[in-house]
C-alpha positions in Angstrom: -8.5 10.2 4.3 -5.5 9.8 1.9 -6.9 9.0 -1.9 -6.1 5.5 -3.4 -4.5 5.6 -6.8 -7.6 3.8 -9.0 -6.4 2.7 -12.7 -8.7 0.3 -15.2 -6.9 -2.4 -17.2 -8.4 -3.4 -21.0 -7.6 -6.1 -23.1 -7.1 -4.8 -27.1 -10.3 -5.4 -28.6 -10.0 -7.4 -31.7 -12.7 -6.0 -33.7 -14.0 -2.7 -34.6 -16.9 -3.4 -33.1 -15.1 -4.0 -29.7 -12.9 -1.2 -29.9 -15.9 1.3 -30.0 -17.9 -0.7 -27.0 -14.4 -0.3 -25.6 -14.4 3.7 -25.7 -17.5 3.3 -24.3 -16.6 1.6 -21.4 -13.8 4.3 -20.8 -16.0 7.0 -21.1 -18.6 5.3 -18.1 -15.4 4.6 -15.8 -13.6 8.4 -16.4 -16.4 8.9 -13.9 -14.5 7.3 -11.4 -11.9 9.6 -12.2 -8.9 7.1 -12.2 -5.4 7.9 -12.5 -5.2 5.9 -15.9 -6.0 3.4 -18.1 -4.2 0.4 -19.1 -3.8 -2.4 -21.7 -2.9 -5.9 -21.8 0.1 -7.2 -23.4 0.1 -10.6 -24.9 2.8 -13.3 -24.0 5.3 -12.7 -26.0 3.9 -9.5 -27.4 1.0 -11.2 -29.1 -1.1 -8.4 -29.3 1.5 -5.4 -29.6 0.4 -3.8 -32.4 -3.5 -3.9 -30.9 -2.1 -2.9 -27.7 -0.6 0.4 -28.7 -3.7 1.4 -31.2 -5.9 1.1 -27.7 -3.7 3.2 -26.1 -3.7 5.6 -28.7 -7.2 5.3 -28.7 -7.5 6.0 -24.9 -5.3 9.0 -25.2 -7.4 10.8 -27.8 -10.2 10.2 -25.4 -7.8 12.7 -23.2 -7.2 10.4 -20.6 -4.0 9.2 -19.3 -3.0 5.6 -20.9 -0.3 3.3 -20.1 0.3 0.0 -22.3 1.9 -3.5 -20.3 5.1 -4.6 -21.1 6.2 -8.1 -20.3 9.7 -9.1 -20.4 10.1 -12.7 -20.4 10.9 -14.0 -23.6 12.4 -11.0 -24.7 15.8 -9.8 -25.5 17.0 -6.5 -25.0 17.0 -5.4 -28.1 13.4 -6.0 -28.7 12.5 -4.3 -25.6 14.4 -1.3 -26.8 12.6 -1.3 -30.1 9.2 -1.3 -28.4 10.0 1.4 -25.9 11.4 3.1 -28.8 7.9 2.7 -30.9 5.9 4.1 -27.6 8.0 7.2 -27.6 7.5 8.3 -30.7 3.9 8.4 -30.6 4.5 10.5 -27.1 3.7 7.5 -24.3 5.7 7.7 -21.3 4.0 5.9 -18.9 4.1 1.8 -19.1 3.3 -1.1 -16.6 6.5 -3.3 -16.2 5.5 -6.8 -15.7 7.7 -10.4 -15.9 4.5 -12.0 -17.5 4.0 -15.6 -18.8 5.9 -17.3 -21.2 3.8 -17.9 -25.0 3.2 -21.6 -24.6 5.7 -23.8 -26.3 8.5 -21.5 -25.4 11.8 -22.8 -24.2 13.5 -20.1 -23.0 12.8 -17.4 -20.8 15.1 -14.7 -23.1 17.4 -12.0 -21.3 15.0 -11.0 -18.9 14.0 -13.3 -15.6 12.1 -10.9 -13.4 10.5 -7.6 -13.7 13.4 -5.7 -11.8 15.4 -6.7 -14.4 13.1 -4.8 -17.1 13.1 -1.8 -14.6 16.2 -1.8 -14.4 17.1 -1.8 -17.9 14.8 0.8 -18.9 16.0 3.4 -16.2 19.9 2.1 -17.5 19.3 2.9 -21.4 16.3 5.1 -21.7 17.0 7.7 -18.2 14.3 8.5 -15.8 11.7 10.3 -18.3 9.4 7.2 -18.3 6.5 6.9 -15.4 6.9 3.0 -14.5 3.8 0.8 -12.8 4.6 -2.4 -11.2 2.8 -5.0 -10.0 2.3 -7.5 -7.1 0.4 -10.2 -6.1 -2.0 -9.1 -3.1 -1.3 -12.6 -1.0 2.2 -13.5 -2.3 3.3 -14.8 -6.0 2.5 -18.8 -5.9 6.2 -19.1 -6.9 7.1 -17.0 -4.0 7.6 -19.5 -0.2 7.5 -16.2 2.0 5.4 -13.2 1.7 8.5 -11.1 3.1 10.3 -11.6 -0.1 7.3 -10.6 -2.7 7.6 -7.3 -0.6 10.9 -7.2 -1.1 11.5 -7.6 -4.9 8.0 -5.1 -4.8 10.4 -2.5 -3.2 13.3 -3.4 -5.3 11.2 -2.5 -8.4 9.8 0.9 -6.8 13.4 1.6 -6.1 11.9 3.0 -2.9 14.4 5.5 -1.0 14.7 5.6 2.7 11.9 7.2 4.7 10.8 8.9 7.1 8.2 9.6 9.6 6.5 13.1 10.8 6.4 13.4 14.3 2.3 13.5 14.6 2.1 10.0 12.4 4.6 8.7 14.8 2.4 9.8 17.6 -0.4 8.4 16.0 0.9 5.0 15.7 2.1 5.4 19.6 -0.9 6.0 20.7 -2.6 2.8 18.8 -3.6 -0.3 20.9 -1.9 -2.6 18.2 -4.1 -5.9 19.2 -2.1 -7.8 16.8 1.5 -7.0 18.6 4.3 -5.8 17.3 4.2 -7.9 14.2 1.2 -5.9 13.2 3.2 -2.8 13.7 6.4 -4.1 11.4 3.4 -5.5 9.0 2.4 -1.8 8.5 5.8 -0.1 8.2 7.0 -2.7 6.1 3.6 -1.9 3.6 3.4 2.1 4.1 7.2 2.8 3.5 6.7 0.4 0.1 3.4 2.4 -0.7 3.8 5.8 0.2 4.9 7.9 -2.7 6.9 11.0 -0.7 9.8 10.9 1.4 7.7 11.4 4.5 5.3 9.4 6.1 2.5 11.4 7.2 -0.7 10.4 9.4 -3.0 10.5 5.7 -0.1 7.8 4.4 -1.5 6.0 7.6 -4.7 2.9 7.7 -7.7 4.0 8.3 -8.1 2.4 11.2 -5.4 4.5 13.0 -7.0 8.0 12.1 -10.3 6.9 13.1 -8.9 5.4 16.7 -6.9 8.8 17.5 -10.1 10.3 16.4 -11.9 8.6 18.7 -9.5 8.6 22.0 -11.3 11.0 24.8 -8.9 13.7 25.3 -8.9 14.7 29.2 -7.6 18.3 30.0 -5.7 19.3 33.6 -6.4 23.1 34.4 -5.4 24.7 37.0 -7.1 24.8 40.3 -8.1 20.8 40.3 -7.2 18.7 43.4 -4.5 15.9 42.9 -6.5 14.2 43.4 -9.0 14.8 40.2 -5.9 14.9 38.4 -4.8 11.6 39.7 -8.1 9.9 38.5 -8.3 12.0 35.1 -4.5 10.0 34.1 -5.9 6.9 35.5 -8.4 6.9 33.2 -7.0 8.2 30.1 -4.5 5.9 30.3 -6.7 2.9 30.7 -8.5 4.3 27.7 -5.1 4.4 25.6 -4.3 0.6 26.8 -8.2 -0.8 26.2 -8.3 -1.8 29.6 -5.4 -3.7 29.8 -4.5 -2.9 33.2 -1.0 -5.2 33.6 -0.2 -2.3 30.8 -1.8 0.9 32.5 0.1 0.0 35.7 3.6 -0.2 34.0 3.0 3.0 31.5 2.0 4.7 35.1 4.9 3.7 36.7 2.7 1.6 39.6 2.2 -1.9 40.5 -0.6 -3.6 39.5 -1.9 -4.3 42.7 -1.7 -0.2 43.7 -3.7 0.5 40.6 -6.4 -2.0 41.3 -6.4 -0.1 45.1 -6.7 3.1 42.9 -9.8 2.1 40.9 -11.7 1.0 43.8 -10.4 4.8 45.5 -11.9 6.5 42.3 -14.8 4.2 41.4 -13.6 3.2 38.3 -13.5 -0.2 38.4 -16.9 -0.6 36.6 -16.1 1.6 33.6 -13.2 0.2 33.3 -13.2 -3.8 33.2 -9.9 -5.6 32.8 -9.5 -6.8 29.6 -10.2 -10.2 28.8 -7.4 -12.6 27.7 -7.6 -15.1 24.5 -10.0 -17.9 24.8 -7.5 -19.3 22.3 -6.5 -23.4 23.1 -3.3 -23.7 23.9 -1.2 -25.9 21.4 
């Protein structure tokens, strides 16, 4: 089973008292080893000096800390100055965010999106800072089509071209895929976005895929069996890999339907293997 990335976010306590319950806190969820902390950055940069003493704080703890940065509102050389301020005191990891604008705000500064902020930190500062983004786990409410929050996801990962190893390719050929293909483009389009190496390998891969191949009754042809067994040994794996969708079995076996229903009866199959039921969907 591949290992989710788990990170904690804080706001910047604004009291002594609340940064100590704060370390507190960090100390009970290290436990959960995550991959880091971060903080909350006001709109605006409200809390940017309380924001970078937490992370400070954090980091003397030993544990990894990033701060937010939100970029609406803010002009390019502001950005640049805080970026500047977080490398001197060694912090190279950051979570890029758009963010809100601070309420009675006209305008939205230099900066209209968070690929914009990405974008400008990889152009001036070079590729020595570790960059989170973000995403909205439906789709942003400003956002008409789910497609397109995936896309401008991407387009802040600056995600390369991947590809696949032949055994998570057979793994995804040998799942049912009840949901179609649009469940199939649904996954590439998420694991391609998610998966941090150039390859795609079976752990990049749902759950629910591993534990289905894992599951799958492997039948074995040795030598010395009739045609006959081996006949009925394909028959039935192959029923297996389509869950008893037998319109499917009879075109992956090269066979009419009809001569694969005369089959089953042959073999006695028929009972462990009942034809799969259709939707009891209505019909618009």
């Amino acid at each position: 089973m591949s290992s989710v990335p788990l990170s904690f976010e804080f706001f910047p306590p604004n009291t002594p008292v609340g940064s100590e319950k704060l370390k507190s806190v960090v100390r009970d969820l290290a436990a959960a080893q995550p991959e880091f902390f971060s903080v909350t950055y006001g709109a605006g940069g409200g809390t940017r000096e309380k924001t970078l003493a937490t992370v400070r704080d954090i980091a003397a703890m030993g544990f990894e800390a990033a701060p937010h940065l939100s970029c609406v509102g803010s002009t390019e050389a502001g950005i640049a100055e805080i970026l500047a301020a977080y490398r001197a005191q060694g912090i190279r990891r950051l979570v890029a965010l758009r963010g809100d604008l601070p309420s009675g705000t006209a305008t939205a500064g230099e900066f209209r999106y968070a690929s914009e902020l990405v974008a400008f930190i990889r152009r001036t500062q070079g590729a020595d800072w570790f960059i989170e983004v973000a995403a909205y786990p439906e789709y942003h409410p400003q956002q008409r089509y789910a497609r397109r929050d995936l896309e401008h996801f991407a387009a802040k990962h600056k995600r390369r071209r991947k590809t696949m190893s032949a055994e998570a390719l057979r793994l995804c050929q040998r799942f049912p895929w009840p949901g179609n293909v649009r469940q199939l483009r649904n996954l590439v389009e998420r694991v391609v976005i998610t998966c941090r190496n150039s390859s795609i390998e079976t752990d990049d891969l749902p759950e629910e895929l591993r534990a289905h191949d894992k599951n799958a009754t492997t039948y074995v042809v040795r030598a010395g069996m009739s045609l006959a067994e081996a006949e009925k040994l394909l028959i039935r794996q192959t029923l297996t890999h389509v869950t008893d969708n037998r319109e499917e079995a009879a075109r992956v076996l090269g066979i009419s339907r009809r001569a694969l229903q005369y089959k089953l009866k042959e073999y006695g199959l028929s009972k462990d293997h009942k034809p799969a039921r259709a939707s009891s969907a209505p019909q618009s």
